[in-house]
C-alpha positions in Angstrom: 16.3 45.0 7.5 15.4 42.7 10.0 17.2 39.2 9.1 15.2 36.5 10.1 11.2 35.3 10.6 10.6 32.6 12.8 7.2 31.2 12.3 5.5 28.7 14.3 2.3 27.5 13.8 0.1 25.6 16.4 -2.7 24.2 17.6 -3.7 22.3 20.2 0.0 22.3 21.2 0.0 22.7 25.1 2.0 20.0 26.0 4.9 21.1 23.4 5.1 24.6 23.1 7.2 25.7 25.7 9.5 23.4 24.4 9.6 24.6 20.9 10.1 28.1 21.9 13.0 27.7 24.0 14.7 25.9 21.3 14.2 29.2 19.7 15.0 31.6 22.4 18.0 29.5 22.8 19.3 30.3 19.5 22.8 32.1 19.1 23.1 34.8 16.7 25.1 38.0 15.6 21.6 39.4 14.1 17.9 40.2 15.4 15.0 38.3 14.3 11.6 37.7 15.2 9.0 35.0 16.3 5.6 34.8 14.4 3.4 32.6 16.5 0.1 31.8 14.6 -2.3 30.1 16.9 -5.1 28.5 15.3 -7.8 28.8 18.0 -6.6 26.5 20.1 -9.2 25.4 22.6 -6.5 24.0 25.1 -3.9 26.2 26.6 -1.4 27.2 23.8 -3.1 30.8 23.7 -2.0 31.5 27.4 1.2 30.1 27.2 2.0 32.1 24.0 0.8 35.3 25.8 3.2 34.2 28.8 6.1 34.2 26.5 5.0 37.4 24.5 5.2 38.8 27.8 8.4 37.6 29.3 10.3 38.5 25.7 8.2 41.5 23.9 10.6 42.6 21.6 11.1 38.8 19.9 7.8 37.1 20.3 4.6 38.4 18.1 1.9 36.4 19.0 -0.9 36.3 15.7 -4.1 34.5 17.6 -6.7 33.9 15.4 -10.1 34.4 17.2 -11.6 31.2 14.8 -9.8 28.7 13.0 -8.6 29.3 9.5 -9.3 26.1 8.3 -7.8 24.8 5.0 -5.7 22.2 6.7 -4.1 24.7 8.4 -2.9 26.5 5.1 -4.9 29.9 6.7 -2.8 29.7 9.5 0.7 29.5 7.4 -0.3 32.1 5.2 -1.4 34.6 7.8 1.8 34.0 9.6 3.9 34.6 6.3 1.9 37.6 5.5 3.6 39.6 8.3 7.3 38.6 8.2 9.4 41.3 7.8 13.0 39.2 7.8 14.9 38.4 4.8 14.4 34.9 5.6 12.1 33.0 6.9 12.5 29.5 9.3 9.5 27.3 9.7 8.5 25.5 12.7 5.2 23.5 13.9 4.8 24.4 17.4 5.1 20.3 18.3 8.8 20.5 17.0 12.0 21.5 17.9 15.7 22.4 17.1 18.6 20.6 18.9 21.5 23.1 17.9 22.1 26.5 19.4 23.6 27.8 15.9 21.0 26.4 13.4 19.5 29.8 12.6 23.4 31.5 12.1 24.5 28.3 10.2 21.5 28.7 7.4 21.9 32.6 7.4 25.4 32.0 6.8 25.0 30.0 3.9 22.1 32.1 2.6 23.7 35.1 2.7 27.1 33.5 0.8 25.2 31.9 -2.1 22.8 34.3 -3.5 21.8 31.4 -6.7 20.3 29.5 -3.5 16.6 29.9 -2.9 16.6 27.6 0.6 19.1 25.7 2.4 18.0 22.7 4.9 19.4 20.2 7.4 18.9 16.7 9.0 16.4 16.5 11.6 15.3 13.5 13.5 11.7 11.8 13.7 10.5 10.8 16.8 6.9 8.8 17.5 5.6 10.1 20.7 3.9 7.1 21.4 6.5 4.7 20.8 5.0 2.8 17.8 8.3 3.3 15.8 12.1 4.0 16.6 13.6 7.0 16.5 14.9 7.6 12.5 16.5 10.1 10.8 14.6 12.6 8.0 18.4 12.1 5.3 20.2 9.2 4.9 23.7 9.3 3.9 22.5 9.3 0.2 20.6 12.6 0.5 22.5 15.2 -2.3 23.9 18.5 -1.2 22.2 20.1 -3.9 18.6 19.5 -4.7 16.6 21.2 -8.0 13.1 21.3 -9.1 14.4 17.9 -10.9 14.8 16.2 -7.8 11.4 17.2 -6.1 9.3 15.8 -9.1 9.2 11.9 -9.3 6.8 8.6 -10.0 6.8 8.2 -6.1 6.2 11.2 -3.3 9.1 13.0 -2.8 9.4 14.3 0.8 12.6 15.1 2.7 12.9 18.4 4.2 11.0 18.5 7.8 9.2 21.6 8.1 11.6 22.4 10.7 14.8 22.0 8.8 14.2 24.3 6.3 15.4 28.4 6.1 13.7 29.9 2.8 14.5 33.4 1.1 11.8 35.8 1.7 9.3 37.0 -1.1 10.4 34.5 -3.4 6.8 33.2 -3.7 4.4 36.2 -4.5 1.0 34.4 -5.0 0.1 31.0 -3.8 -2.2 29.3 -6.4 -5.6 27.6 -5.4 -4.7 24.1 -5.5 -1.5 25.3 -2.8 -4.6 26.3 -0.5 -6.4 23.3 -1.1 -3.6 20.7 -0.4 -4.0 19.2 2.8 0.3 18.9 2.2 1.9 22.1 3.1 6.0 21.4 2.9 5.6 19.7 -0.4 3.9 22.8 -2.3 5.5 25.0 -0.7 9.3 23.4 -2.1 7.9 22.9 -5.3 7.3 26.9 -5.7 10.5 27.6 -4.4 12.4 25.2 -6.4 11.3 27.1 -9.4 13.2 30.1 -8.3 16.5 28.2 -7.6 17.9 25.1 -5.6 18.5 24.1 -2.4 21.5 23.2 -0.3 21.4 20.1 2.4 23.7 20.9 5.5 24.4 17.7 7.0 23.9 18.4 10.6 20.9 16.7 12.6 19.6 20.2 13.9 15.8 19.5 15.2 13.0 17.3 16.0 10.2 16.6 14.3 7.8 15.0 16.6 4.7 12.6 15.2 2.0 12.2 18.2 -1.6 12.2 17.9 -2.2 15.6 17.2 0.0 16.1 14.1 -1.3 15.9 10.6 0.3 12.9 10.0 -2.0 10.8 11.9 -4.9 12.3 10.1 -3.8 11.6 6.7 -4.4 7.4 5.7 -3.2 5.8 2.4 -6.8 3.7 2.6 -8.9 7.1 3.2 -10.6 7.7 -0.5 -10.7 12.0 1.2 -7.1 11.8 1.6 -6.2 10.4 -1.9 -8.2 12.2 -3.8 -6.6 15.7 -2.1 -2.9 14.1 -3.1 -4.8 13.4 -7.0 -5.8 17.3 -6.9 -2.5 18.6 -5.8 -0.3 16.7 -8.2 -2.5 17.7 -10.8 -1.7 20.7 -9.8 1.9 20.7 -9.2 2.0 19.3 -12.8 0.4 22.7 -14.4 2.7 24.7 -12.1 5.9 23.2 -13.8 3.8 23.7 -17.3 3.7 19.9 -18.0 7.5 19.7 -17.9 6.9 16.4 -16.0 4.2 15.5 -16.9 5.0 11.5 -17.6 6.7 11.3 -14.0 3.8 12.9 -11.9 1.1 11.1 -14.0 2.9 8.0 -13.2 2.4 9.4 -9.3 -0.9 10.3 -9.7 -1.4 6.5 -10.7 -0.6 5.3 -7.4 -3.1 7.0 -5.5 -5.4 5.7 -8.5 -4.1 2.4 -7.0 -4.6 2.7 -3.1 -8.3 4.3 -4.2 -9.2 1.0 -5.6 -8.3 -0.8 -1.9 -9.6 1.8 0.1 -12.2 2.1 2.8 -14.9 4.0 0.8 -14.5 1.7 -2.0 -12.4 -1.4 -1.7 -15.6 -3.4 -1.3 -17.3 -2.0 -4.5 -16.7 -4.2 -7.5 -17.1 -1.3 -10.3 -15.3 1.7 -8.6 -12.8 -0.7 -7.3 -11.7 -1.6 -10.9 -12.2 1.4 -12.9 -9.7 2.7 -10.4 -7.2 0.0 -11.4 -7.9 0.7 -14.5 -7.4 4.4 -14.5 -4.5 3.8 -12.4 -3.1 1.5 -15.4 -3.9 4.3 -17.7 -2.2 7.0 -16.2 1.2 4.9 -15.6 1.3 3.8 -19.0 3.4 2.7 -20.5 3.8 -0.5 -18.5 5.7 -3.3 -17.7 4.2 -6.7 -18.2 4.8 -7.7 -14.9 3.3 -4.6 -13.8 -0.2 -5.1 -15.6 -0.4 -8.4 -14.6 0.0 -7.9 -11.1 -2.8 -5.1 -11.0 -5.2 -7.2 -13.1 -4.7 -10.4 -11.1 -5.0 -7.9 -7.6 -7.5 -5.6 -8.5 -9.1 -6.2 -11.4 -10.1 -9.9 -11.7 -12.2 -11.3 -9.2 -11.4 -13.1 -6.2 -13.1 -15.8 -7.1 -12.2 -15.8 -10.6 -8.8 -16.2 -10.1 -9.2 -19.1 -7.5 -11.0 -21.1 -9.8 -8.3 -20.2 -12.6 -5.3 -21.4 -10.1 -7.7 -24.6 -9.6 -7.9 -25.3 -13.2 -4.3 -24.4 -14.0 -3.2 -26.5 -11.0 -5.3 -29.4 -12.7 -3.9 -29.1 -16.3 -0.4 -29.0 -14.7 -0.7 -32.1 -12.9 -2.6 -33.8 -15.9 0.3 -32.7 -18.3 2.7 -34.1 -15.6 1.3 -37.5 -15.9 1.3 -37.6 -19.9 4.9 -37.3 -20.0 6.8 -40.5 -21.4 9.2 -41.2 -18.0 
């Protein structure tokens, strides 16, 4: 049996690929594996350059270039790409990233092949901003647990820290991938969650890749302030909550209440009074129970008027200073 798929998925990604696939041709292993290279009808170059490589290594890289794009954020792409794996496991990689160490791919199939009870193991990686808004930073921090469980992926906040490149999964472990997986515009997130209900997953800690954000990555298309975007995180937590059969179903309605949140302030309707506040108040609804300091600060931000509370700080400010005054000295 062949041991490993490599699959890398691109589009668009001329001015990284070569990049990306030496990092993989670089690799050094005791084992054959194989490079699945899903292009999603690129319009720039990334087509010719796969070809170029197909050509130069025939035996390792299998180009899969879609004639249109697959659409569904990209979700077609992965899952035509995972469709034709024939290795034991599988390693992920977007074709804009990287890995840094020559022995990533024979440390994870080391581990894997060791501890049987583990679905996936993962590493550190390191994120770098292509255009130099932000300093480099590192996906784990020295907190980051050797051993993660479907408890730790499910919380009241997003949980996110495995980069797409880091991560070496058991193959066949997920046989169907339900609708609200193809309609998430996340892909690492679902795709953890339905492995971690097979079994857990190990953290090597070794910085062993690059994940690169530029202006072609998903990253930049997805905005805390877009209503399109938040609504798509609503759906897939609602779905992520029937996957695990209600089991958290507190925790992730408490997440589901943020987005409720950040709907109220966003673009499409942070300037409309009624939406704007029955999101608040849905958001309230879904955290429940609440702190007082909680339901105060969404009222007095959300819910209550601008306007409202100025004159209510006026008056209060007034009473105050009257009170003040009555006060025997």
């Amino acid at each position: 049996m062949l041991k490993v798929s490599v699959i890398v998925h691109t589009y668009n990604h001329e001015n990284f690929i070569r990049q990306t696939l030496d990092s993989i041709l670089f690799q050094q292993v005791n084992f054959d594996f194989e490079v699945i290279v899903g292009d999603d009808a690129s319009p720039d170059s990334t087509p010719k350059i796969i070809q170029e490589y197909q050509q130069k290594f025939p035996k390792i890289i299998k180009p899969l270039l879609h004639a249109k794009n697959l659409g569904g954020y990209g979700k077609g792409n992965t899952l035509a790409t995972l469709a034709v794996c024939q290795g034991q496991y599988i390693a992920a990689m977007d074709g804009d990233d990287y890995w840094t160490n020559p022995l990533k791919l024979q440390k994870q199939v080391d581990f894997l092949d060791s501890h049987p009870d583990f679905v996936a193991c993962f590493h550190n990686a390191l994120i770098h901003f292509e255009d130099g808004s932000y300093p480099d930073m590192y996906v784990n921090d020295d907190t980051q647990r050797e051993v993660t469980t479907i408890e730790d992926l499910v919380g009241e906040d997003e949980i996110w820290y495995m980069a797409t490149s880091a991560v070496m999964f058991r193959n066949w472990i997920i046989n169907e991938y339900p609708q609200w997986f193809h309609d998430s515009k996340s892909g690492d997130i679902p795709r953890y969650i339905l492995l971690g209900k097979h079994g857990k997953f190990f953290y090597i800690n070794e910085v062993m890749s690059v994940y690169r954000k530029n202006g072609g990555g998903m990253s930049f298309t997805d905005g805390k302030q877009d209503a399109d975007f938040l609504f798509n995180r609503i759906g897939m937590y609602r779905g992520i909550d029937q996957e695990l059969g209600y089991r958290f179903h507190q925790k992730i309605n408490k997440n589901i209440a943020r987005y409720y949140l950040m709907l109220s302030n966003s673009i499409q309707y942070g300037d409309n009074f009624f939406k704007s506040r029955y999101f608040a108040l849905k958001s309230l609804k879904l955290s429940s129970p609440n702190t007082n300091d909680h339901v105060k600060n969404v009222l007095q931000k959300y819910v209550v008027p601008h306007s409202v509370m100025k004159i209510y700080a006026n008056v209060k400010g007034v009473l105050e200073k009257a009170s003040s005054k009555q006060k025997p000295s």
